[in-house]
Residue, then its C-alpha position, 0 to 999 in steps of 0.5 A: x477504647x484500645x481495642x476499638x482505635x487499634x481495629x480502626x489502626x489495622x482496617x487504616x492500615x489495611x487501606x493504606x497499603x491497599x491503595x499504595x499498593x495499587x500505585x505502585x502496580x500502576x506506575x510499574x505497569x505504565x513503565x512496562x507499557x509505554x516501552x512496550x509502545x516505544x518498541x511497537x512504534x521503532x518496529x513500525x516505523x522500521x517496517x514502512x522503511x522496508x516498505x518503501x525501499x520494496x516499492x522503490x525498488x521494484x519500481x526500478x526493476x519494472x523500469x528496467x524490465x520494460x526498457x529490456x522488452x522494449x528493447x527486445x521488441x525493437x531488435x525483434x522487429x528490425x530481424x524479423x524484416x530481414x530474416x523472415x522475407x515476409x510481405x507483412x511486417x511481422x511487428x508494428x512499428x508503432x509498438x516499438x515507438x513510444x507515442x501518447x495515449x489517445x487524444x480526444x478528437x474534440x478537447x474540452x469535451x469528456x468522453x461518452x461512457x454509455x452506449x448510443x444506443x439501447x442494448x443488452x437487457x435494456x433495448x427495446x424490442x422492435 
């Protein structure tokens, strides 16, 4: 009886310490984990602030450069009058101001997007 209560001792013990050993690893490992996540989370949310510090001021410099060409074009036009003596204008002046897109004629109404009549691979021959 004593040999056969200290095997089922050892094989208890045995199971125990398989077990607690297993929690253990567990619970260091989802520590080690979860600041692992933490970290990757602050990286992220760092690297969307950079995004969007990149975009704005791009933004900002594509505004500024359109403001100096636009500027450039204007200078460029008013010179061209005087310097060049051409009968034509050598710059529109409708570039330099700044109007709305092209209205439809008739509002309410989309645009056609299809050809009115037949053409390329599907016109009919006569």
């Amino acid at each position: 009886m004593s040999l056969l209560t200290g095997i089922l001792l050892a094989v208890a013990a045995l199971i125990i310490g398989i077990v607690l050993g297993r929690f253990s690893v567990r619970s260091r490992d989802a520590g080690r984990l979860e600041q692992e996540l933490k970290k990757a989370h602050k990286e992220l949310e760092s690297y969307q602030g950079q995004i969007n510090t990149h975009f704005a001021d791009s933004a900002a410099l594509m505004e500024q450069l359109a403001e100096q060409y636009q500027t450039l074009y204007r200078h460029m036009a008013e010179q061209s009058k005087f310097l060049a003596k051409a009968q034509e204008p050598l710059f529109r002046e409708s570039l330099v101001e700044e109007t709305p897109a092209n209205v439809a004629e008739e509002p309410g109404v989309p645009p056609r997007d299809y050809a009115g009549a037949s053409s390329g691979l599907l016109k009919q021959p006569n």
